[in-house]
GUMIMAR-959297 format. One line per 8 residues: number of its first residue (from 1); their letters; for each residue x, y, z of N, C-alpha, C, CB. Coordinates in steps of 0.2 Angstrom, whole numbers, plus 2048, in hexadecimal, padded with zeros to 3 digits. Glycine has a CB too. Layout:
# residues N
NUM	A	X/Y/Z/X/Y/Z/X/Y/Z/X/Y/Z | ...
# end
This chain:
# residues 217
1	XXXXXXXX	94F/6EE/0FE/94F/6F5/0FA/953/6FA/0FE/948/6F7/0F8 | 956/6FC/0FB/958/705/0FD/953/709/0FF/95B/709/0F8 | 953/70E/103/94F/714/103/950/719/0FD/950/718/108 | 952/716/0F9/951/71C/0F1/94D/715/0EC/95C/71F/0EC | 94E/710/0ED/94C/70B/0E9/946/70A/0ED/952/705/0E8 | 945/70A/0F2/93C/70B/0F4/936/712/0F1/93B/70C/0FF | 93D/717/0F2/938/71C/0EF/938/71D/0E8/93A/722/0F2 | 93B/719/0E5/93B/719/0DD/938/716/0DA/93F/717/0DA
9	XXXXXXXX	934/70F/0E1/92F/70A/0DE/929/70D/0DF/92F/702/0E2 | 928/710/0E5/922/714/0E6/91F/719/0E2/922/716/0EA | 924/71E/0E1/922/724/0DA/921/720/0D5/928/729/0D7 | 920/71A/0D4/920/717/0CD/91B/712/0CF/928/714/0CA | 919/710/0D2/912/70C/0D5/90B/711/0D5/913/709/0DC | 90E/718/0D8/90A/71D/0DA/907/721/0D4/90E/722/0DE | 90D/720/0CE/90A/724/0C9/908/71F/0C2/90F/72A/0C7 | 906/71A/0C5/902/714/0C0/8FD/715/0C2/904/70D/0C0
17	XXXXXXXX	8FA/715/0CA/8F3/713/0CC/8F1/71A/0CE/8F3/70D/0D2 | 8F4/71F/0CF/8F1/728/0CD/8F4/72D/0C6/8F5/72D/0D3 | 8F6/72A/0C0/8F8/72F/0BB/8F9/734/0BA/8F6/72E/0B9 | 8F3/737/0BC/8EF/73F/0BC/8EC/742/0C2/8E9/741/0B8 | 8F0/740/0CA/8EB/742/0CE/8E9/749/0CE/8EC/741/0D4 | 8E2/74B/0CF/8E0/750/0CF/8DD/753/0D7/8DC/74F/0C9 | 8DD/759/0D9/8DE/75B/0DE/8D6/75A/0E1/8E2/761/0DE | 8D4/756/0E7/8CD/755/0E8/8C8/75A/0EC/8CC/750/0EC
25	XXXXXXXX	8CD/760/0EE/8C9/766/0ED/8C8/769/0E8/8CB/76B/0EF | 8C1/76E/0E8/8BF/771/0E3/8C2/779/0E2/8B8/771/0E4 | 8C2/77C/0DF/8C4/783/0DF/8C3/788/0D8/8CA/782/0E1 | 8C3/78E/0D8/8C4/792/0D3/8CA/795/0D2/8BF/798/0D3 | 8CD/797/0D7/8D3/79B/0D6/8D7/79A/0DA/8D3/7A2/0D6 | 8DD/79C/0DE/8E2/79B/0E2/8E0/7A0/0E7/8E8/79C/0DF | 8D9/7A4/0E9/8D6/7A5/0EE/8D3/79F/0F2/8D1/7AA/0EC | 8CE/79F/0EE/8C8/798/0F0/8CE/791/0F2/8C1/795/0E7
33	XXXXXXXX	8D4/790/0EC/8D9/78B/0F1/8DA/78A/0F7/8DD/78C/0F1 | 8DE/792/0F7/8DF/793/0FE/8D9/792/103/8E2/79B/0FF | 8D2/795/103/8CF/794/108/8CD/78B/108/8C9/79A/108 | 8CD/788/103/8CB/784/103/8CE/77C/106/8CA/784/0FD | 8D5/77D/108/8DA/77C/109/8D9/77C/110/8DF/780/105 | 8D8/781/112/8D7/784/118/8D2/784/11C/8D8/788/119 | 8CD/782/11B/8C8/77D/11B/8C7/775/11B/8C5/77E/117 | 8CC/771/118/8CE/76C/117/8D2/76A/11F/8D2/76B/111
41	XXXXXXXX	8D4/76E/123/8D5/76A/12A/8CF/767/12E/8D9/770/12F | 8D1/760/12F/8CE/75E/136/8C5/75E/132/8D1/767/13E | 8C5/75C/129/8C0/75B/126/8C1/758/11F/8BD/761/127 | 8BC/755/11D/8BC/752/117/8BC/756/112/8B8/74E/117 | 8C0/752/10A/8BF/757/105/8B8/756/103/8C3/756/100 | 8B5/751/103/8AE/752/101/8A9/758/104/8AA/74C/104 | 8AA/757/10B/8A7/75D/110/8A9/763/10E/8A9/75D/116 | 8AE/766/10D/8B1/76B/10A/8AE/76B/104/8B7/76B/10A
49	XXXXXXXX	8B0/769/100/8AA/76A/0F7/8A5/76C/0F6/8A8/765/0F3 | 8A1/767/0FC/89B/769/0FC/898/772/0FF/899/763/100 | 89D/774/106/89D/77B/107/8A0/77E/103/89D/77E/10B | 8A5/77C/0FF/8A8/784/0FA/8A4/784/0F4/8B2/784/0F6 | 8A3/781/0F3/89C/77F/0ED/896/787/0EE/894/773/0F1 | 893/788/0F4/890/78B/0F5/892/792/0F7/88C/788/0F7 | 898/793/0FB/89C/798/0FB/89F/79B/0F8/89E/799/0FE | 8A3/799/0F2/8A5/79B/0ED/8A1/79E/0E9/8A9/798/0EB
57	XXXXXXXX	89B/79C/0E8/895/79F/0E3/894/7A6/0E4/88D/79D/0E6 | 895/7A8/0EA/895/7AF/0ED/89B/7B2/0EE/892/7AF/0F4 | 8A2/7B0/0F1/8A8/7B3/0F5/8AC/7AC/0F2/8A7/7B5/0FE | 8AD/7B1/0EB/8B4/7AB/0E6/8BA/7B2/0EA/8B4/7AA/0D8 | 8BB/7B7/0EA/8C1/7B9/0EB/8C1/7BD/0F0/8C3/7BC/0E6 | 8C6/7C1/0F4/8C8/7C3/0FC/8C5/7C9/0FC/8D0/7C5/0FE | 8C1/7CD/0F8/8BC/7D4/0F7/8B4/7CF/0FB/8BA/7D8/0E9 | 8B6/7CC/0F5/8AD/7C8/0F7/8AF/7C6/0FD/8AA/7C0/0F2
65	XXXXXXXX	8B2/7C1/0FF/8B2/7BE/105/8B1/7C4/10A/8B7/7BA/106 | 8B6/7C9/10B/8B5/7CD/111/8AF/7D0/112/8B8/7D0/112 | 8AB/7D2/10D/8A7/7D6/10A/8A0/7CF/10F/8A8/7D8/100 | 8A2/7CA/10D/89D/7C3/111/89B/7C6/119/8A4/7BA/112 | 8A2/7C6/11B/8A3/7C7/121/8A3/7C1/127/8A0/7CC/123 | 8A7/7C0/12D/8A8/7BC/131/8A3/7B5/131/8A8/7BF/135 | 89C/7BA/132/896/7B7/136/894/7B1/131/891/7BC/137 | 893/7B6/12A/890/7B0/125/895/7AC/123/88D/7B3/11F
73	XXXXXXXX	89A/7AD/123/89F/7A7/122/89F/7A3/125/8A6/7A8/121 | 89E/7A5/129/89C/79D/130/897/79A/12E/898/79F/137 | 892/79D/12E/88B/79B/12C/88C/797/125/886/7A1/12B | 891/799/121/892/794/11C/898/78E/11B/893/799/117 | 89B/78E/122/89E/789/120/89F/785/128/8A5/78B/11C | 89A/787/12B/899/783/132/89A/77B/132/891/785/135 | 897/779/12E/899/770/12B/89F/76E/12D/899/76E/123 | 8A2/771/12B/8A8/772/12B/8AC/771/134/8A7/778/128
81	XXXXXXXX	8B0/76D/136/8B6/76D/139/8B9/773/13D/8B8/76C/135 | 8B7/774/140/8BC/77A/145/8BA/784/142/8C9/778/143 | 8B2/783/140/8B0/786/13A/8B0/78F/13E/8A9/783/136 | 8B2/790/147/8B0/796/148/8B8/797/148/8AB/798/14F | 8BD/793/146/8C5/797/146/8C6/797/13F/8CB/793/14A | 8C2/793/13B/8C3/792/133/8C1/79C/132/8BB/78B/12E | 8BA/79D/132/8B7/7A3/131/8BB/7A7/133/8B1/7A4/134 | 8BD/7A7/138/8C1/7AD/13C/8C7/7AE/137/8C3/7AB/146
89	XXXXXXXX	8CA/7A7/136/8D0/7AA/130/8CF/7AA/12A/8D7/7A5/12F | 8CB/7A9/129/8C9/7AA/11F/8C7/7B0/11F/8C3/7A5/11B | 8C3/7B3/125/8C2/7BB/124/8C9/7BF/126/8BC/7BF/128 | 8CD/7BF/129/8D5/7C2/12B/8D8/7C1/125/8DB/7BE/131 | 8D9/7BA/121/8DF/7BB/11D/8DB/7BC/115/8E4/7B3/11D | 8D4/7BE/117/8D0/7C1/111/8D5/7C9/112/8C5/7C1/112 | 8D3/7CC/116/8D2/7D3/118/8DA/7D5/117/8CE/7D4/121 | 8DF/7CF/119/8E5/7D2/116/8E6/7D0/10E/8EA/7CF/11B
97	XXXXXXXX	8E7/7CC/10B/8E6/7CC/104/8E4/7D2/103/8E2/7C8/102 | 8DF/7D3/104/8DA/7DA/0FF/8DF/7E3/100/8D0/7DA/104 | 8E1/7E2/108/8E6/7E5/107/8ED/7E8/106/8E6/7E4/108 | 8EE/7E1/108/8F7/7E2/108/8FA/7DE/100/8FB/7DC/110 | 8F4/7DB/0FF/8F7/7D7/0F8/8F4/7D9/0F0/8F6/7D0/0F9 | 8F0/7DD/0F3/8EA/7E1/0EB/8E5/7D9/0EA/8F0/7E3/0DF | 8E5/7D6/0EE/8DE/7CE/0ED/8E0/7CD/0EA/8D6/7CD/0E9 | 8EB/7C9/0E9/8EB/7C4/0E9/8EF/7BE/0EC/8EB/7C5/0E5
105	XXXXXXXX	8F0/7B8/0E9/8F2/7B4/0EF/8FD/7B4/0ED/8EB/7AA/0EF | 8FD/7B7/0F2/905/7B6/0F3/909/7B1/0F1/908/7B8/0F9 | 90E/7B0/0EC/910/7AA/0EB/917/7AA/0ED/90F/7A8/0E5 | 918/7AA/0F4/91E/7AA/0F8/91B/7A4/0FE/921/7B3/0FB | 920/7A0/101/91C/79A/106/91C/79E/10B/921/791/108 | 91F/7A3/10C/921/7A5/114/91C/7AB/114/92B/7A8/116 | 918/7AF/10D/914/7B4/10E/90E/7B1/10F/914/7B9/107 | 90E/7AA/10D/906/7A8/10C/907/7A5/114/904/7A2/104
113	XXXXXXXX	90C/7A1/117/90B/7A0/11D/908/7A5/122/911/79D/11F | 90B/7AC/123/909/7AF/126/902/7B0/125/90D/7B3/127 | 8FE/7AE/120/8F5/7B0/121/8F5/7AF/128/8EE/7AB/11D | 8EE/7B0/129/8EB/7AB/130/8E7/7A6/12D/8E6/7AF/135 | 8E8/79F/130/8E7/799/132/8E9/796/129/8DF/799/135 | 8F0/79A/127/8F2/794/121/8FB/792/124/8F2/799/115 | 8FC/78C/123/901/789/127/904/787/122/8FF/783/12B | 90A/780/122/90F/780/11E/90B/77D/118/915/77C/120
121	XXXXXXXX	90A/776/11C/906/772/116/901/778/111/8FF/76A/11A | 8FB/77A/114/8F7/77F/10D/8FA/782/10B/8F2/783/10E | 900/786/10D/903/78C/10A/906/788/102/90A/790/110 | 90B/781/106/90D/77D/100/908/77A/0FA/911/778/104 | 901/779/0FC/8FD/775/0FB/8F9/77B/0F3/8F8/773/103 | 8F9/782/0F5/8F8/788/0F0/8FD/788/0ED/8F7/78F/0F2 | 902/788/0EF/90A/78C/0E9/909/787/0E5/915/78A/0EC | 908/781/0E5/908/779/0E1/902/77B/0DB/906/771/0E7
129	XXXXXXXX	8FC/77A/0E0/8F6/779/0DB/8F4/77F/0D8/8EF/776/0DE | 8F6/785/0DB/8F2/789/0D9/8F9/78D/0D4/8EE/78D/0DF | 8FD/78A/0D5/905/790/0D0/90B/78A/0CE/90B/799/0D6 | 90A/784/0D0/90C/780/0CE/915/780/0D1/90A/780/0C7 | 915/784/0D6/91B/783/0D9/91C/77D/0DB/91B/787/0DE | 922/77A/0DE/926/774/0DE/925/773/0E7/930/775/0DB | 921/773/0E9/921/770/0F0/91D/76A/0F3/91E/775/0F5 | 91E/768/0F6/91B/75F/0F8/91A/763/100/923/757/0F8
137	XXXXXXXX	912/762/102/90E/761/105/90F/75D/10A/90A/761/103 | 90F/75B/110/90E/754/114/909/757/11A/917/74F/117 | 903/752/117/900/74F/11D/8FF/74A/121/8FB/74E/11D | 8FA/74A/124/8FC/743/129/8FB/73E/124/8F5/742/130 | 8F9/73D/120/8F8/736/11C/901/738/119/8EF/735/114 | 905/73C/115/909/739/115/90E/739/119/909/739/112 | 90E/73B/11D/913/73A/126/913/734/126/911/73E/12F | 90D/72F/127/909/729/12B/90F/725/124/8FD/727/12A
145	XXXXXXXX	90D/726/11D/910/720/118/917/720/116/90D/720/112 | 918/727/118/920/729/117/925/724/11C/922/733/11A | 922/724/123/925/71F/127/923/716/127/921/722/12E | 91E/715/123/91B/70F/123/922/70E/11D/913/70E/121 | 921/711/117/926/70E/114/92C/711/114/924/70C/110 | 92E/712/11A/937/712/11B/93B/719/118/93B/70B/117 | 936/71E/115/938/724/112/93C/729/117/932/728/10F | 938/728/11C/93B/72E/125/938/72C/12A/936/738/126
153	XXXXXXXX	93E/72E/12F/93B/72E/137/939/733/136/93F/72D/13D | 937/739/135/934/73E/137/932/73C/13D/930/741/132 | 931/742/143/92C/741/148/929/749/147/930/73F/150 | 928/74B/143/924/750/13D/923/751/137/923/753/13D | 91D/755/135/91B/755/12E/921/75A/129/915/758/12F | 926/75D/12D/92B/75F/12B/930/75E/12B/92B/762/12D | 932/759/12D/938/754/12C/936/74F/127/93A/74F/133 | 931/74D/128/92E/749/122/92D/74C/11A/928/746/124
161	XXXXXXXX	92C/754/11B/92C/755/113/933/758/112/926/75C/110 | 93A/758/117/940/759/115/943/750/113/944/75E/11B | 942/74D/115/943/745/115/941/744/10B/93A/740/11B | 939/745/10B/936/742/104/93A/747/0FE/92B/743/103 | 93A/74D/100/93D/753/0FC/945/74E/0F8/93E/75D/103 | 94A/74D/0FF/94F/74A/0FA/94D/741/0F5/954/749/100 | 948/73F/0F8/949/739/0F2/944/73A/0EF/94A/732/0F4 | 940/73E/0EB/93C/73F/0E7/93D/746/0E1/936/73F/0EB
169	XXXXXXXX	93F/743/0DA/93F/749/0D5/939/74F/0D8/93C/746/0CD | 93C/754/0DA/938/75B/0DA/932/75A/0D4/93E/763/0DA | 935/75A/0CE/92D/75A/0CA/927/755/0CC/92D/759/0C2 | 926/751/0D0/925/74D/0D3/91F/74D/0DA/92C/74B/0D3 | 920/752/0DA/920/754/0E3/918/756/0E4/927/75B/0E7 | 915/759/0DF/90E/759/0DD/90A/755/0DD/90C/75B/0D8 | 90C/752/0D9/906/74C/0D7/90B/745/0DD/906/749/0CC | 90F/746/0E0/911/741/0E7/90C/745/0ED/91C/740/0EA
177	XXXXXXXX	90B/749/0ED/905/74B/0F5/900/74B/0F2/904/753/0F9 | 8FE/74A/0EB/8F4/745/0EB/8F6/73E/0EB/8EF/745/0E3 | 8FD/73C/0E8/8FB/736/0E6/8FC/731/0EE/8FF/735/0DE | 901/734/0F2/903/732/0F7/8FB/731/0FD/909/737/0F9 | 8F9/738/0FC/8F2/736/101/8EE/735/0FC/8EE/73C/105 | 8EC/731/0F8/8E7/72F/0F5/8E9/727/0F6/8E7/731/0EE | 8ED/723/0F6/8F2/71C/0F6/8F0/71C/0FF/8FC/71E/0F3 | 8F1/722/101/8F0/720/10A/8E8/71F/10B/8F3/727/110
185	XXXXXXXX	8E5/722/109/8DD/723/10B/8DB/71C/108/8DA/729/106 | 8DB/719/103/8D6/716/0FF/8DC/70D/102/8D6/71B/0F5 | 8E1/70E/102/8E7/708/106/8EC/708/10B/8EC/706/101 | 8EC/70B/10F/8F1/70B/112/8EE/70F/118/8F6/70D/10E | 8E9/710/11C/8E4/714/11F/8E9/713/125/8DC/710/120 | 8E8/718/12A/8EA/71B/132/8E8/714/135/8E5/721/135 | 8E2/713/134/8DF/70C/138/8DF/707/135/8D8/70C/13A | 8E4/703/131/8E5/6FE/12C/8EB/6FC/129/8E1/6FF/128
193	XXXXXXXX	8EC/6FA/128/8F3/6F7/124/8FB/6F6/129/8F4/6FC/11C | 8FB/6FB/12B/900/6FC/131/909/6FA/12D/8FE/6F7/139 | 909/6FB/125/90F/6F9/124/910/6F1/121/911/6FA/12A | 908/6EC/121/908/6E7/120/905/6E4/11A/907/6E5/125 | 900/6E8/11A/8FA/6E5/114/8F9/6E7/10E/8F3/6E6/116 | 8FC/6ED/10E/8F9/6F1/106/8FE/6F1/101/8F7/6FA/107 | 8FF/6F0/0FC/903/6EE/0F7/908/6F1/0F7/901/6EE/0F2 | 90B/6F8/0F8/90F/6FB/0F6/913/6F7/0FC/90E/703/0F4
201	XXXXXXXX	911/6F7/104/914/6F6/10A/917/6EE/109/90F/6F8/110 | 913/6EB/108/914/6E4/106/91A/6E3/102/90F/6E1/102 | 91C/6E6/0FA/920/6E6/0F5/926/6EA/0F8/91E/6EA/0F0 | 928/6EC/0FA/92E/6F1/0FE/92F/6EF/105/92B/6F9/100 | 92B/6EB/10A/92E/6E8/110/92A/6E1/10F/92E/6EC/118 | 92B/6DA/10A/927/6D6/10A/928/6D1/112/928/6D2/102 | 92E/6D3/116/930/6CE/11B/92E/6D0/11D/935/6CC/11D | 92A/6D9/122/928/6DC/127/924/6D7/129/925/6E3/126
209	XXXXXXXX	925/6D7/130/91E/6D4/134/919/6D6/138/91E/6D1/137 | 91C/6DD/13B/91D/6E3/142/918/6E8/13F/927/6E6/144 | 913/6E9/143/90F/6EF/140/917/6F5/140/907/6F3/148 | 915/6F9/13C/918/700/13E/914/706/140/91C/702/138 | 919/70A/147/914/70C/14C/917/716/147/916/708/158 | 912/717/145/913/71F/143/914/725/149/90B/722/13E | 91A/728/148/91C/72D/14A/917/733/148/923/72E/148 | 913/734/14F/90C/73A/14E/912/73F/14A/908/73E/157
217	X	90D/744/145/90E/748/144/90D/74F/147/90C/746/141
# end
């Protein structure tokens, strides 16, 4: 197979066995996205659900949240992953929203990158779900399968979403960052398959015999 003819097989495997993915955060608006999003580093979506579940009860928008203040947002999402630099930005890029934007969330990639602590992937991860902009997200799960099956060398997450961007229809590019980390998680794991065992890697290189060794992200 080609590299267009691998990625033609895979959008089309991907969207037989995900149809409708739907995004496994929870959320109310394209506030709670964003923080929700941003919370999801270096933590599970479960874990996360389970604290926006009880924070959003209280502080759905950037008035409420600041109005929370630092301390208790700690106190509410300490479970949480790296949760005294989480707190520290979810009250900053509350306090500017409420600001600079009237409470709400900027739909420009480069306005919303500059929050504090929202990066490319979340910035891209809001435009998408929360306004239905055209961007493709890459995480580590798809850096790891982009390379397993022969889409990019990337030797980052940014080479790799300029790589998937040319052989994939842009309407496309939404439901390929669930459906891609959904297919990794559940088959094609960090610690498993290495390019050899899971169907899609099987079908696309049936000769491989050689783990393949992922360019860290």
């Amino acid at each position: 197979m080609t590299k267009q003819e691998r990625a033609d097989f895979i959008r089309k495997k991907l969207k037989k066995l995900y149809p409708k993915p739907k995004p496994p955060l929870e959320f109310k608006n394209p506030f709670t996205l964003l923080v929700a999003v941003l919370l999801s580093a270096q933590c599970t979506d479960e874990r996360v659900n389970i604290v926006t579940r009880e924070l959003f009860k209280i502080a759905d928008t950037p008035e409420k949240m600041q109005a929370l203040g630092e301390k208790k947002i700690y106190q509410k999402i300490k479970s949480c992953g790296l949760a005294p630099k989480k707190s520290k930005a979810i009250m900053k890029t509350s306090r500017i929203l409420v600001k600079q934007y009237q409470s709400k969330i900027p739909k420009s990639l480069l306005e919303l990158e500059k929050l504090p602590g929202v990066g490319h992937k979340t910035a891209s991860v809001v435009l998408n779900q929360a306004f239905g902009h055209p961007t493709f997200a890459v995480d580590t799960h798809i850096h790891r399968l982009a390379q397993r099956w022969g889409l990019s060398k990337g030797k980052n997450v940014t080479q790799t979403e300029l790589d998937l961007k040319k052989l994939f229809p842009k309407e496309s590019w939404g439901d390929l960052h669930l459906q891609i980390i959904f297919y990794g998680r559940e088959n094609c794991s960090a610690k498993d398959c290495y390019g050899l065992k899971c169907d899609i890697c099987k079908a696309i290189y049936p000769r491989r015999r050689s783990k393949v060794i992922t360019n860290k992200a």
